[in-house]
C-alpha positions as CSV (number, residue, x, y, z in Angstrom):
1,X,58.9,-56.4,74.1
2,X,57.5,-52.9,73.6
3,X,54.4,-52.1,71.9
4,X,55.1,-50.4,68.3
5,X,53.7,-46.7,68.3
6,X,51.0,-46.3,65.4
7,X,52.3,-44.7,61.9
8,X,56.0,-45.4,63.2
9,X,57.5,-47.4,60.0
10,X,61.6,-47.3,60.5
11,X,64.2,-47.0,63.6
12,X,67.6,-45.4,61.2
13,X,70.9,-43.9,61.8
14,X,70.2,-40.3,62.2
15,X,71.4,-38.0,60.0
16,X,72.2,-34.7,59.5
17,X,68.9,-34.1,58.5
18,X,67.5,-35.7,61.8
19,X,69.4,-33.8,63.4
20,X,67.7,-30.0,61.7
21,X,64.5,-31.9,62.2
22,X,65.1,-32.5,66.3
23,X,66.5,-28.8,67.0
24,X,62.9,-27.5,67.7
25,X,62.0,-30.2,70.1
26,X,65.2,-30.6,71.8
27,X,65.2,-27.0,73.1
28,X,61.2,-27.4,74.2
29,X,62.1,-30.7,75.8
30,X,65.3,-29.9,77.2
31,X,65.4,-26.5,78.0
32,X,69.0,-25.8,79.2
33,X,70.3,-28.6,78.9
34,X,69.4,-29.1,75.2
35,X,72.4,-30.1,72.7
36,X,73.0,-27.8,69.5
37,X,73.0,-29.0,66.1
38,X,76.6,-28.8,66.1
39,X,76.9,-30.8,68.9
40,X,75.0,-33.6,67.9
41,X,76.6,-33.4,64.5
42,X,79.9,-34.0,65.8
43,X,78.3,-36.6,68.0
44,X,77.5,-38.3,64.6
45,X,80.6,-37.8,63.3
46,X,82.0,-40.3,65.8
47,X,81.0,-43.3,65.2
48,X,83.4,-45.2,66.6
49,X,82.2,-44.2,69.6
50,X,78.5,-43.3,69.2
51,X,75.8,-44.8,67.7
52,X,72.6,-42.4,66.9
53,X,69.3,-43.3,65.9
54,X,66.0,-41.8,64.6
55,X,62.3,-43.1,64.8
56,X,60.2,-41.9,61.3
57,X,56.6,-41.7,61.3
58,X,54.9,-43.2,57.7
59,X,55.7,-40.0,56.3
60,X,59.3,-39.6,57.1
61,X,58.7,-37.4,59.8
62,X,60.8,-37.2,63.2
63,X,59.0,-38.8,65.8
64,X,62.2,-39.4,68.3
65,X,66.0,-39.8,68.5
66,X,68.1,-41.4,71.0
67,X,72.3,-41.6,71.3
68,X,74.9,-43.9,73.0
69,X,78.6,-43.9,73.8
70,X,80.4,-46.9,74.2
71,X,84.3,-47.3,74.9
72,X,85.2,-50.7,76.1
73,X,83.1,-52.4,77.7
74,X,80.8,-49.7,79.2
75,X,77.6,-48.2,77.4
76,X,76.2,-44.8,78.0
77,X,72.9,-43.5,77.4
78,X,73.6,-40.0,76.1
79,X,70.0,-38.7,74.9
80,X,66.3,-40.1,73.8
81,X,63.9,-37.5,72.9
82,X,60.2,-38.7,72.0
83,X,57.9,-35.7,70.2
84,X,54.7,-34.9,72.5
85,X,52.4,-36.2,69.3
86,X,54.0,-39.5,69.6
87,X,54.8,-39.9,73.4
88,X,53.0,-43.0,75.3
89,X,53.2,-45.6,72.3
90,X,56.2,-47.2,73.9
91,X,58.6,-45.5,71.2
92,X,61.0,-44.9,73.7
93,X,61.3,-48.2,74.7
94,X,62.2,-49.5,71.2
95,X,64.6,-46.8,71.1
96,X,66.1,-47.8,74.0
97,X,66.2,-51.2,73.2
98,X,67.9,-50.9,69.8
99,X,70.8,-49.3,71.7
100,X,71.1,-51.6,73.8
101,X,71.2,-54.4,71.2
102,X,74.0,-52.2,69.5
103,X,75.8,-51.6,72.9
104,X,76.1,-55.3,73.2
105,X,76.9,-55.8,69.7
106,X,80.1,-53.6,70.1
107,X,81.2,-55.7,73.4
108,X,79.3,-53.6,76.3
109,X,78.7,-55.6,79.2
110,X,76.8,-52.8,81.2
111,X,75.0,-49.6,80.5
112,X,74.9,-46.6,82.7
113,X,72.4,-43.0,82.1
114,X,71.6,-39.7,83.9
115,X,68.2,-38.9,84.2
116,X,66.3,-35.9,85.9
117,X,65.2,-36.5,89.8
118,X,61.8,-34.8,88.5
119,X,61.4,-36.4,85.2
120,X,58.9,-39.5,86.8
121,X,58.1,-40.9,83.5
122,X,61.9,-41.7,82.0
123,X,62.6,-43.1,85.4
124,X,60.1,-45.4,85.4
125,X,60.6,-46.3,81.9
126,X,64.2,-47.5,82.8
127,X,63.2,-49.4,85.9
128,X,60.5,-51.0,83.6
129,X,63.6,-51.6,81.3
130,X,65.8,-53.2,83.6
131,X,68.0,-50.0,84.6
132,X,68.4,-49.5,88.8
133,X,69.2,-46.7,90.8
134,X,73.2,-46.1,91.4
135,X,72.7,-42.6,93.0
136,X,72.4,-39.2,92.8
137,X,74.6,-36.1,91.2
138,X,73.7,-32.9,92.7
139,X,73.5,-30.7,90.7
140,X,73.6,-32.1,87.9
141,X,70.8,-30.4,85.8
142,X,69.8,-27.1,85.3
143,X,72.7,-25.0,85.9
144,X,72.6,-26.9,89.4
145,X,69.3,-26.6,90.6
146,X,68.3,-30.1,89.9
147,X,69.9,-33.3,90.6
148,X,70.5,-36.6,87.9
149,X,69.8,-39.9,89.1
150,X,72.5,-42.6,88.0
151,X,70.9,-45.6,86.6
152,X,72.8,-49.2,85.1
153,X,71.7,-52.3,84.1
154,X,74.0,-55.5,83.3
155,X,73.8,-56.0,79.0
């Protein structure tokens, strides 16, 4: 089990408010590739499909996000999004894991993500979580100039 970041006090369903919250972060972190508000709005407005959640410091303020799909029996990882303040505290790794746990709870039997070729630290954080290399989109990132590495794991 991952290590609790200091000052983190909940893991709850994002909200709208989250998501106003996230907007400044997600374009910094994610650059072209970040979501819009609207987007993840109507990302929360399905949840039949998708299951959102936000990490709150003591004070209530955003300290990550993260977002799954799951139809049938397959999970996808859509998003998780850590601020720089709180990075390194292993929040997204209870993120992570509290999808999961949903993902299984709504019948997933595996899990599949995208990640960034370059981004070292996510992919090392899902190895550490039990996810394994697939392969590789090209171009998947970055209006094509970087590749995604696929990654499952059994649930």
């Amino acid at each position: 089990m991952s290590a609790e970041p200091a000052g983190v006090t909940e893991i709850v369903p994002m909200t709208a408010a989250h998501v106003d919250a996230l907007m400044p972060y997600e374009r910094a972190m994610f650059g072209t590739e970040a979501w819009t508000a609207n987007g993840y709005r109507n990302e929360l407005a399905d949840t039949r499909h998708r299951y959102y959640l936000a990490a709150e410091g003591a004070g209530g303020e955003l300290l990550g996000w993260a977002g799954v799909r799951v139809i049938e029996d397959s999970a996808e990882i859509l998003t998780v999004g850590v601020v720089p303040s709180a990075r390194r505290q292993g929040l997204a790794a209870r993120l992570l894991d509290a999808l999961l746990t949903e993902a299984r709870r709504r019948g997933a039997a595996e899990a599949f993500l995208e990640v960034r070729v370059d981004n070292a630290p996510a992919r090392a954080l899902y190895l550490r979580e039990g996810f394994a290399e697939l392969g590789v989109r090209r171009g998947y990132y970055d209006n094509g100039r970087v590749d995604a590495v696929v990654m499952t794991r059994a649930l």
